[in-house]
Each structure stands twice: as C-alpha cells, then as structure tokens.
C-alpha positions in Angstrom: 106.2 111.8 97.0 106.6 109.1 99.7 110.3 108.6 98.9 112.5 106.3 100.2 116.0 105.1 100.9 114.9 103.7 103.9 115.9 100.0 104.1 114.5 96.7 105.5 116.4 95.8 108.1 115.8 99.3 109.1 112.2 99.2 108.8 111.1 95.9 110.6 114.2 96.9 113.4 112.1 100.4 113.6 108.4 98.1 113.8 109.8 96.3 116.1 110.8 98.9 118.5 107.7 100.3 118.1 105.7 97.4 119.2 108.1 96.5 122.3 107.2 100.5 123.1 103.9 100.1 123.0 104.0 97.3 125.7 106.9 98.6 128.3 106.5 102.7 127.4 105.2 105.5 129.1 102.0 105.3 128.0 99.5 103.6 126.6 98.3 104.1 123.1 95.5 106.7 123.1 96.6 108.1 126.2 98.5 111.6 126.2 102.0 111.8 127.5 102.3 114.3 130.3 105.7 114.6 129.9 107.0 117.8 129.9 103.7 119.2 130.3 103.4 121.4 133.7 100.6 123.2 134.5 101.5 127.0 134.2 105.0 125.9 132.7 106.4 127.1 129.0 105.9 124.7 126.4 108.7 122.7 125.1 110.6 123.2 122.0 108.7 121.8 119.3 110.5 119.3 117.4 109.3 119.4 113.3 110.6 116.8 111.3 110.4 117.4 107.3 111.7 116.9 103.7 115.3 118.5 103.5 115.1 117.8 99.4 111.7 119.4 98.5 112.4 123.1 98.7 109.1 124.1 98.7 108.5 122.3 101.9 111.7 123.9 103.4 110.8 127.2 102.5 106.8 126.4 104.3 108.7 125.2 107.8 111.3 128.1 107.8 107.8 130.2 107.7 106.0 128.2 109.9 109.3 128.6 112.4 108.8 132.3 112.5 105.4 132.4 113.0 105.9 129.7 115.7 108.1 132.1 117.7 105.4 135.0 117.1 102.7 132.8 119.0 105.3 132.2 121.9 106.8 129.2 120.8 110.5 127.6 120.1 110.2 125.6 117.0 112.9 122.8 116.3 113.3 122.6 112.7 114.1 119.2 111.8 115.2 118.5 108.2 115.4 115.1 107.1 115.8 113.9 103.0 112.5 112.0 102.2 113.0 108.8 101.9 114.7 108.6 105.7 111.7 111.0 106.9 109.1 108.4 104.9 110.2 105.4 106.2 111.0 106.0 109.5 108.2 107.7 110.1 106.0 104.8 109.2 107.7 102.4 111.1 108.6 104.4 114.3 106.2 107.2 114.8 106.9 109.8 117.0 110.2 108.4 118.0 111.2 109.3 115.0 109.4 112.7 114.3 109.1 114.2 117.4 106.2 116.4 118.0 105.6 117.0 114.7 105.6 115.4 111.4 104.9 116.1 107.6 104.7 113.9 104.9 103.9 114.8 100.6 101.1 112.1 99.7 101.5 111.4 96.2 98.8 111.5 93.8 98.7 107.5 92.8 95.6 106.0 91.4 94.2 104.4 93.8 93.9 107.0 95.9 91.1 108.7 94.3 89.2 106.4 96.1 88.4 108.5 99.5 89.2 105.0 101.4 93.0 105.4 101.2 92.8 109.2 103.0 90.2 108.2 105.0 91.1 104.7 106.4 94.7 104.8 105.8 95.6 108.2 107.1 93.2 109.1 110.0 91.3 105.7 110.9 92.9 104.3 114.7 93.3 100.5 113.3 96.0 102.3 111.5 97.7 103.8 114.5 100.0 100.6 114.7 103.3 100.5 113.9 104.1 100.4 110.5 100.5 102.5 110.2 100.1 105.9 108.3 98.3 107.6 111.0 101.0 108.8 112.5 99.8 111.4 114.6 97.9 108.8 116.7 94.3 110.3 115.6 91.7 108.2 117.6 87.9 109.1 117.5 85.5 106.2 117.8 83.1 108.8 115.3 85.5 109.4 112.7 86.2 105.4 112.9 82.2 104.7 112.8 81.9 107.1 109.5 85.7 106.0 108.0 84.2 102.3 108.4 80.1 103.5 106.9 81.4 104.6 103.8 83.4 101.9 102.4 80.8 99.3 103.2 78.0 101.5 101.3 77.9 100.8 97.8 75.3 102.7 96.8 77.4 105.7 95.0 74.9 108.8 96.5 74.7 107.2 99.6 78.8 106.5 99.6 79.6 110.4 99.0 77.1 111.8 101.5 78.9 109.3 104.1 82.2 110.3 103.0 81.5 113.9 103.3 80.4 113.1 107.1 83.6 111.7 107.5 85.3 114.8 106.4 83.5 116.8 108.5 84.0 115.0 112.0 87.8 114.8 111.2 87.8 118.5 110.1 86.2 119.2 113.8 88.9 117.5 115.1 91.9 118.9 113.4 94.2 116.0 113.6 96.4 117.0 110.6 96.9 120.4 108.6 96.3 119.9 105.3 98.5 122.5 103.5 98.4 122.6 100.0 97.4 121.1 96.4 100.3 121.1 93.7 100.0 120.8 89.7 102.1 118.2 88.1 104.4 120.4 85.6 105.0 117.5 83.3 107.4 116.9 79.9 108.4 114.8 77.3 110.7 114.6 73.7 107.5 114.6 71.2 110.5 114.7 68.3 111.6 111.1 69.0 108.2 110.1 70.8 104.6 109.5 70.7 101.6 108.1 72.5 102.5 109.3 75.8 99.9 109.5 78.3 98.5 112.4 80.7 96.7 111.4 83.6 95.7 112.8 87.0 98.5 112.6 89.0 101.0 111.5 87.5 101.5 114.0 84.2 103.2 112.1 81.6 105.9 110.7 83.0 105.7 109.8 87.0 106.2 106.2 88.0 102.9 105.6 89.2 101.4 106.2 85.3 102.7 102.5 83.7 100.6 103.3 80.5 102.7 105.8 79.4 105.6 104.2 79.3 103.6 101.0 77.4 102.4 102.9 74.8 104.8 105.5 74.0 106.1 104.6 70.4 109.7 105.2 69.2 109.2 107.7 66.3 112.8 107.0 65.1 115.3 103.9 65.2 115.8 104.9 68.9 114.1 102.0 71.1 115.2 103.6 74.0 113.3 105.9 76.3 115.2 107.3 79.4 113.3 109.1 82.5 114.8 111.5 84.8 114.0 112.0 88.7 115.5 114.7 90.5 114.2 112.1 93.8 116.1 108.6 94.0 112.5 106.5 94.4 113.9 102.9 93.9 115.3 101.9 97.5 114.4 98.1 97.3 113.2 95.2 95.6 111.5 93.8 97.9 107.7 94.1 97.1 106.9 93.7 100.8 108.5 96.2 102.6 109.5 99.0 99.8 108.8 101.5 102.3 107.2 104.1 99.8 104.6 104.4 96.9 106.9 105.5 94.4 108.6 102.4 95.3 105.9 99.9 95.1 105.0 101.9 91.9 108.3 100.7 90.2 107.7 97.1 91.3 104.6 96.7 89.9 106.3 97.2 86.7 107.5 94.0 87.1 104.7 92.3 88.8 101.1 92.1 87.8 98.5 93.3 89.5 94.8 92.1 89.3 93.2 95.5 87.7 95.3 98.9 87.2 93.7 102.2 87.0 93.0 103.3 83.4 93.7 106.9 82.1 89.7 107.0 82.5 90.5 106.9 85.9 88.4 103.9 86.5 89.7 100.0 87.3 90.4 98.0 84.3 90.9 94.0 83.9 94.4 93.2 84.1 95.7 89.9 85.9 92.4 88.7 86.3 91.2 88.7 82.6 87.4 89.5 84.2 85.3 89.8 87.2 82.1 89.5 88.4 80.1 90.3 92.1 78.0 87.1 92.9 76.8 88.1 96.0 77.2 91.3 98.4 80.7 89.7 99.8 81.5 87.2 96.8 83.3 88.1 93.9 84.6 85.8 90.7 87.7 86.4 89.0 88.8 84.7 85.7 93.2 85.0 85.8 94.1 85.8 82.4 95.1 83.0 80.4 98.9 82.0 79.1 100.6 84.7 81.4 104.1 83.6 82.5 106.8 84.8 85.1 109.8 86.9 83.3 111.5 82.7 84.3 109.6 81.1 82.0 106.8 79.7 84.3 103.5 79.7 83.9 101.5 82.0 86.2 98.7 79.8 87.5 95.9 80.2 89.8 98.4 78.3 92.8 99.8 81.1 92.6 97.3 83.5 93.6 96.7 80.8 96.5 100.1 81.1 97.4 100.5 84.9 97.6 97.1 85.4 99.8 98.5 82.8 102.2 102.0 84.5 102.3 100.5 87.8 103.2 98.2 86.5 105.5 100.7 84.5 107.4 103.2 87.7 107.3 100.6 90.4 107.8 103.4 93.0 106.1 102.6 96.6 106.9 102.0 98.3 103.8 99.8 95.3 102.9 97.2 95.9 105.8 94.9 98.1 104.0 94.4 96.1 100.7 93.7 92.7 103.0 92.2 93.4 105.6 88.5 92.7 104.3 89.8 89.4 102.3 88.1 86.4 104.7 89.5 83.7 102.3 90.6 82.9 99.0 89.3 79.6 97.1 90.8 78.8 93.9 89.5 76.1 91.1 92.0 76.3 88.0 91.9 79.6 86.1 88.8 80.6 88.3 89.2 82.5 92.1 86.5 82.7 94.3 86.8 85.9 97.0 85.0 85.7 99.8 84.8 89.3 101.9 84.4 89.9 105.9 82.0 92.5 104.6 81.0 94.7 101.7 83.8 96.5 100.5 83.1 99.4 98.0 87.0 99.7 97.4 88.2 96.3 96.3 88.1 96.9 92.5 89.9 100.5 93.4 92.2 99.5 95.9 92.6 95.8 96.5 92.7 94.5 92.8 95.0 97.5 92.3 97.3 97.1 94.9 97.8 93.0 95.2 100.1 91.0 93.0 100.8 87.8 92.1 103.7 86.3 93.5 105.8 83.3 91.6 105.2 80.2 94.3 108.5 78.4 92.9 110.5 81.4 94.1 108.6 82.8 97.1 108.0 79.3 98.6 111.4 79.0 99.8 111.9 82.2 101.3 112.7 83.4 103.9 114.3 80.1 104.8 116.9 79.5 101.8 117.6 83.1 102.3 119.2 82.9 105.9 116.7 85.1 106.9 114.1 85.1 109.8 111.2 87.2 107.8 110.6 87.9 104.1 110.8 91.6 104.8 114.8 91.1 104.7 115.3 89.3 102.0 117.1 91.3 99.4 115.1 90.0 96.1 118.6 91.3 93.9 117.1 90.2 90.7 113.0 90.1 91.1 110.8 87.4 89.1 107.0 88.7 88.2 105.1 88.5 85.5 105.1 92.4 84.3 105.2 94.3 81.0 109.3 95.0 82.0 111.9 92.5 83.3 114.4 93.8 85.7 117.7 94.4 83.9 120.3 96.2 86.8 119.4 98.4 89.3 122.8 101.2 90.4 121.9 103.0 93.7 121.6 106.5 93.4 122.0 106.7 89.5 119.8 104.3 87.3 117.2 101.5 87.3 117.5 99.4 83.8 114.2 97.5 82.9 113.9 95.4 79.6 110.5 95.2 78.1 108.8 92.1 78.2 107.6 91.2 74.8 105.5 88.3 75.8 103.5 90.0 78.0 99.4 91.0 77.1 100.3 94.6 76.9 104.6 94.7 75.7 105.6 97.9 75.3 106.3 99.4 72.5 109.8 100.1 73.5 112.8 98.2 74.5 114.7 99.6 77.1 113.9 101.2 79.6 116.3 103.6 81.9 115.0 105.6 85.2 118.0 108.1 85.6 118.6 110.0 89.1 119.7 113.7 88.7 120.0 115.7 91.9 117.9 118.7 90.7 115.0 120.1 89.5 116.9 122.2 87.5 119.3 119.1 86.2 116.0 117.5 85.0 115.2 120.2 83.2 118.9 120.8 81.4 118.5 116.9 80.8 115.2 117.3 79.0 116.8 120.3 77.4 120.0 119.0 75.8 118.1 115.5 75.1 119.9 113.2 77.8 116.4 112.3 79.0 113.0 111.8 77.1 110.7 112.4 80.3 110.8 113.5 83.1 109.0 112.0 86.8 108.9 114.1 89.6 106.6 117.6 88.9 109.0 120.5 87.5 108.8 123.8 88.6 107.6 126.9 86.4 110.9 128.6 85.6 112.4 125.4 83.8 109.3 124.8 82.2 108.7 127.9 81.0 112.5 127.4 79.1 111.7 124.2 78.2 107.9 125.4 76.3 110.1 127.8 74.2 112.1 124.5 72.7 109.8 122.8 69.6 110.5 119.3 70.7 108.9 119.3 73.8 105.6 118.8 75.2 105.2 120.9 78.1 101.7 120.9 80.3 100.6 121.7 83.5 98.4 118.9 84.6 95.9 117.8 87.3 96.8 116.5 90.8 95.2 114.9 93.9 98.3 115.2 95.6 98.7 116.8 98.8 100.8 118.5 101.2 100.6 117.7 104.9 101.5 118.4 108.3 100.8 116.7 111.6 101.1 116.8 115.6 101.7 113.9 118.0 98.2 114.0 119.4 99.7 111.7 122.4 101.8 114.3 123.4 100.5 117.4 125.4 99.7 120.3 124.3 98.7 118.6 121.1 96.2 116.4 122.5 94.0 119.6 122.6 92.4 120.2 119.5 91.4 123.8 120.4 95.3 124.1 120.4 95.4 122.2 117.2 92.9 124.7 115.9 94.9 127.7 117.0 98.2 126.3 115.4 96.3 125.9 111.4 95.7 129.8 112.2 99.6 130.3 112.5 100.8 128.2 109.2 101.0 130.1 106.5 100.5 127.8 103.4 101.5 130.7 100.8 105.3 129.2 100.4 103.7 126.2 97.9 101.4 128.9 96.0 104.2 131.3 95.6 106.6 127.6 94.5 104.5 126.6 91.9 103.9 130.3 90.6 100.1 130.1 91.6 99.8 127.2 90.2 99.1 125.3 93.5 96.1 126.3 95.8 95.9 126.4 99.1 94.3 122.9 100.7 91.1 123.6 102.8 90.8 121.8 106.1 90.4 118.1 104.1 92.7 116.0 102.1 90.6 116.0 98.7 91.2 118.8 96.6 88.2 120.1 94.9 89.2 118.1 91.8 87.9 114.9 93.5 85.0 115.1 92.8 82.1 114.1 94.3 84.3 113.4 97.1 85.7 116.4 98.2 83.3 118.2 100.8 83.0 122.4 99.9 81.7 123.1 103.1 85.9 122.7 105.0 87.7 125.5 104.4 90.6 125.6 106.1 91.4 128.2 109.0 92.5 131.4 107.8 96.0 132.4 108.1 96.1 135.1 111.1 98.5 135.0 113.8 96.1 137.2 116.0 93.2 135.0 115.3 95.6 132.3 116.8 96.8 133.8 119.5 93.4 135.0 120.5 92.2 131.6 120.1 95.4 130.1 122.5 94.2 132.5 125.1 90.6 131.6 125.2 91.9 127.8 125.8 93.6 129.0 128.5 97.0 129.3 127.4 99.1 132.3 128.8 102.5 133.6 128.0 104.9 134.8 130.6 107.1 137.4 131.1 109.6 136.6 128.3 107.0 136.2 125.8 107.0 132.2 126.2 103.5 130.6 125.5 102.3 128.7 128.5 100.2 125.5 129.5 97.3 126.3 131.1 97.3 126.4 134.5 95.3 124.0 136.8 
C-alpha cells in the first residue's frame, strides 16, 4: 500500500534537498534538534502526516488526535493522499512529514523475508535520503543484530537472531506498529478460472503476477479487467517508481531472476537455475531463448550491463537488493556472483527484486534523453522481457498490457486492463454489475458480504503480512526519548482498523511481523496496552509536567 503519484523529478529534487540538508542543516544526523524544545516549556504542536484516501487510517489519526489532547498535547492532523505522502516521505524525510509520519507496508513477497522490516525499515544505513527509516532510528545494537541475522544461514540459528533483533528494537520503540489487516479478495469464477490465492496479495493485487498468468478464459472473452480503488501506476521508470505497487506493475514487463511462488518460496525464473559454490559465490544459468518485447535477444551482456548501471547510479530503492553484490562476472549464458559476505536473503530478496535491463535501449540513456540522470527519463513505452508488453498507459484511469505470447510462462489471456475507480465501494458495484473481473486493493466487509450472496463470484478473506504503521522524528525533541515514545503507544488506540475490517484485522504487537510469519515473528512483544492513564503516568515519571492550562510540558532542567 506504498502508493504513488509522486513523480521523478519530484523525487531526485526531494533527495537532493535532503542531502544538501544534511550538510548545511541544523543538525547533524543522529543528533536531536533542540528546536522548539525549552526546558519547562509546552510542547509544540505535533505535526502527523497520513493517508487522506484509506479511511481506516483517517478514522485511527482522528482517534489518535483526541487522545493526543487528553495527554496535554495539540495534535496537527496532516492528511495527505498516498502516493504524495509515500514518496515524499522517502525522499525528504521529516521535511516532509513533520514530527510524525505513517506509512501502510504492503504485504509483497519478498517481504516475508524478516530482512526487508529489519534492514530496510529500522537499520541506520537506511537513514539516508531516499531511505525507509524515516524516523531516523539509530542504535549501533539493533544494527549489530539487523546485520547477524542475514549473514547466518543456518535457519535455527537465523530465527533465534532475528527474534533478538525484534526485541532490542521493541525496547527502543522507534515506530508504533498498529495493526495487521486481511486481504478481502474477489474474482468473476463465471467467466474465469485458475486464479490464484496467496499471502498477501488475495487473488487479484498487483504484487501476485501468477494469477493473472494462469487464469484461463472460460468463455470466448480473452479479456480480464482489474479494478483499484488506489491509482498505483505513477511511472515507468523502473528506477525511481517511487512505490512497491509500482515496481510491482513493472515487473510485469521485466524479468526478474526468481519470483516468489504461491508456495511462498523463490522459484527459477530469469536465471533458468542456480547453484551456491562457495559461502559468497553463487552460479546462475539465464534461461535460454528469452527476448525483449523488441525482438532482441536477452543475453548475459545484459545482466553485465544492468549491475553496472545500478552500481554507477546507486538508485534509492535499489540499495537494499545491491548492496552485498561485490561483482558480477559473466561467461555466455553462465553468471558468476561474487558477495561482500554471506547473505541469507539473496534468493528472497535480491533475485526477486533485480531485473534485467535491455543494454541496446538503456545504453544511451540518460544522454539521448536530454537528461542529467536516468531517474528522469520518462521510459513512455518500456522494453523488458516480461510475460506482458506495455500496450497504453491513461493517468488516473487505465493501464493496458498485452500478453506476451513468446514468453516461458504467456498467459493464458490476451489483454490485460488495470482500471482506477475511486472507491471501495465502486470496486465492489464493478465486480457486481461485471465491469471488472478482479479486484486489487483489499475490500471491506460490507461489499463483500453483497458480493458472497452473487453465484458468480469468489469471495475470500485471505492471509496478510501487511502492516499498518506509525512513526516519530526521533531527531526531534521530545521524540528522541523513548520513555516518551513508550508513553505515546499507550495513548494510540489501534481499535479504528479492527472495528474497519469488522474484526477481521488484529491489533499488531510491538513488532512488524504478524504472528502469521512464522518462525519469524517473536511472541514474547506485545504491544503497550491502550490506556491513557498508563500514559500519562508514565509521561510524569519521565519528568514531564503539564501546566496550568492542561498543556504537557518538557521536563524541566
């Protein structure tokens, strides 16, 4: 649920302020801003930046703004549509933000690997601009655990380490973890078949691509339609599509070296097979007679090419899935990976995540593109080597994709149409009167409950690891206090998503893996309770006091 409409130009201008902040600001990074922060003075407003188009998220800050004022402070509600609050976010931190920040991690595949939660949301390398750590989280233990478990790759070993890192971070309190949603997924089993469930991603969401290669027509009909009620297709370019949604729907059109499998394990995809020679070596065979939706052979140049590019670039969103590659050699058919260290994620997250760019095209940019960076260039009409072809692409209303019928797995279908429709509850009337097949983003349990009664459709609740999150500027006092942090996940009441999903949802405890993750998930973190006098008690033992109109109060010198 990372959604985006958040463009390039935007995002790199965004890095780049960043960056230039981080050498002439206020402060440097890891140190906490005193601005605004005198002793025995009323704290601040309190800034809260959010989704605006999720209203289960609006309907958790309105609660969280009431129960803000009952602890003696002025909340600042901030709401923001998704895919500006996603992007900017990323790129400019608490500029953007404020003193608070929440973003919906959606449940993609490779994120049941604990690195991506770990690493990518609380580790301090990604602090940086363009970084999901957001809340500038830095603890040189979390970092020493974060960095133990994805080297171990002996499995017991791995979980016991991960479950270590859960626990120094849930000491901490550097994020609120809120809640864990279903997916309330649907599809037209009249005119289709062969769809497929997995964790996640229900039927239908963009990050499941084996649903929409094996559903089969069951009429003359070749054409399946999808509806969104959340505009997720805000660029073409593979590099800086600021959201996972969005790199989701590229990776329709370019291959990756493994996918997920509904068995929820990495699967041979671009690289036909694989094998570890050595505790940092791995051999991958590319699949043979694969070719670019131009005609042009994919060839093992071309995996050359693309680890140069995005080592020479170093894009953003590309950090986490190279940073352990040392190099690249390639000999035909046949690549050689040589690792900076042992890396118990590459099969879950790097193969998964990297694709192969076409040299002929990719070669020339950004210079025949009048641009300075390859983060700018506009891509209009994307070359990979995917199951679907890019066919048009209308902002705000539809994505057209054309299967590839050449390709090792072609769909079963022909055409493929992702259709925006603002609602929830247009979705569902669109699966209703048949204007749609499937549907993306989770329903809600009213419309599904009307939609169960209708004989044509397949209506489930399904498994999710994704997660609902909110976050304070840890730079900024009174946030860089974790007893304060502490006191605060006493005074959010998480009961808005149970009560959305109609109990459906559960509340998260104080880590990002739901119980579902297993062996991940750590039992032993449940999450503060929610009691506004446990918080306030716990304010005043820090030393917090209010003053005579009620205002909480930094502690006093």
């Amino acid at each position: 649920m990372e959604n985006g409409d958040f463009t390039r130009r935007e995002f790199i201008k965004g890095t780049a302020v960043a960056c230039g902040a981080m050498l002439i600001g206020d402060a440097l990074p890891g140190m906490p801003s005193s601005a605004g922060a005198a002793a025995g003075q009323p704290i601040p407003p309190i800034k809260m930046t959010y989704y605006s188009n999720y209203q289960e998220i609006v309907e958790f800050f309105k609660k969280a703004a009431e129960d803000f004022r009952k602890v003696g402070l002025t909340p600042n509600l901030n709401p923001v549509v998704s895919s500006t609050v996603v992007g900017r976010t990323y790129a400019e931190h608490e500029k953007f933000y404020g003193d608070i920040g929440s973003i919906s991690w959606g449940a993609t595949p490779d994120r049941l690997d604990p690195n991506f939660f770990l690493q990518e949301l609380m580790h301090s390398m990604s602090t940086k601009p363009g970084g999901r750590n957001y809340g500038n989280y830095r603890s040189a233990k979390f970092d020493a655990a974060c960095d133990a478990q994805k080297r171990e790759m002996d499995i017991e070993k791995r979980v016991k380490l991960v479950w270590d890192a859960q626990a120094v971070a849930a000491e901490d309190y550097p994020i609120w973890w809120l809640a864990y949603p279903p997916v309330i997924s649907a599809y037209n089993k009249r005119d289709f078949e062969g769809a497929v469930a997995m964790m996640g991603s229900g039927y239908g969401h963009i990050y499941n691509l084996w649903t929409y290669i094996r559903i089969k027509p069951k009429t003359a009909r070749r054409t399946l339609r999808s509806g969104t009620q959340v505009d997720n297709f805000n660029s073409m370019n593979p590099f800086t599509a600021p959201t996972a949604p969005n790199q989701s729907f590229l990776r329709f059109l370019y291959d990756t070296f493994a996918r997920i499998g509904p068995d929820l394990k990495p699967h041979p995809w671009a690289a036909e097979s694989w094998k570890v020679t050595g505790p940092k070596t791995v051999d991958l065979v590319l699949r043979k007679g694969m070719k670019f939706h131009d005609g042009k052979p994919v060839t093992g140049e071309d995996v050359r090419f693309t680890f140069d590019y995005l080592k020479k670039w170093e894009f953003p969103f590309f950090r986490h899935a190279m940073t352990v590659i040392d190099k690249v050699d390639v000999n035909g058919m046949n690549i050689h990976f040589t690792l900076k260290e042992t890396y118990a994620p590459l099969f879950f997250i790097t193969l998964t995540w990297l694709f192969i760019l076409p040299k002929h095209i990719w070669e020339k940019i950004p210079e025949s593109a009048g641009v300075k960076n390859p983060g700018e260039y506009q891509n209009l009409n994307p070359i990979g080597s995917g199951p679907f072809k890019f066919g048009h692409w209308r902002k705000s209303q539809e994505v057209y994709f054309k299967a590839n019928k050449e390709h090792f797995a072609a769909p079963a279908i022909d055409d493929l149409y992702f259709v925006v429709i603002p609602s929830v509850e247009g979705v569902a009337g669109a699966l209703e009167r048949g204007e749609i097949d499937i549907n993306q983003v989770t329903l809600t349990p009213s419309p599904a409950e009307r939609l169960q009664e209708l004989p044509f459709m397949q209506v489930d609740y399904l498994p999710s690891h994704q997660v609902y999150e909110a976050r304070p500027n840890i730079d900024m006092k009174p946030f860089d206090d974790a007893r304060f942090r502490k006191a605060i996940y006493h005074a959010l009441d998480r009961r808005p998503f149970v009560n959305y999903f109609a109990g459906r949802a559960t509340v998260a405890g104080n880590t990002p893996f739901t119980p579902l993750m297993k062996p991940w998930h750590n039992p032993n973190l449940p999450a503060p309770e929610y009691n506004i006098d446990k918080a306030r008690d716990l304010l005043k033992k820090a030393g917090y006091a209010w003053n005579s109109d009620g205002k909480l109060c930094f502690p006093p010198k």
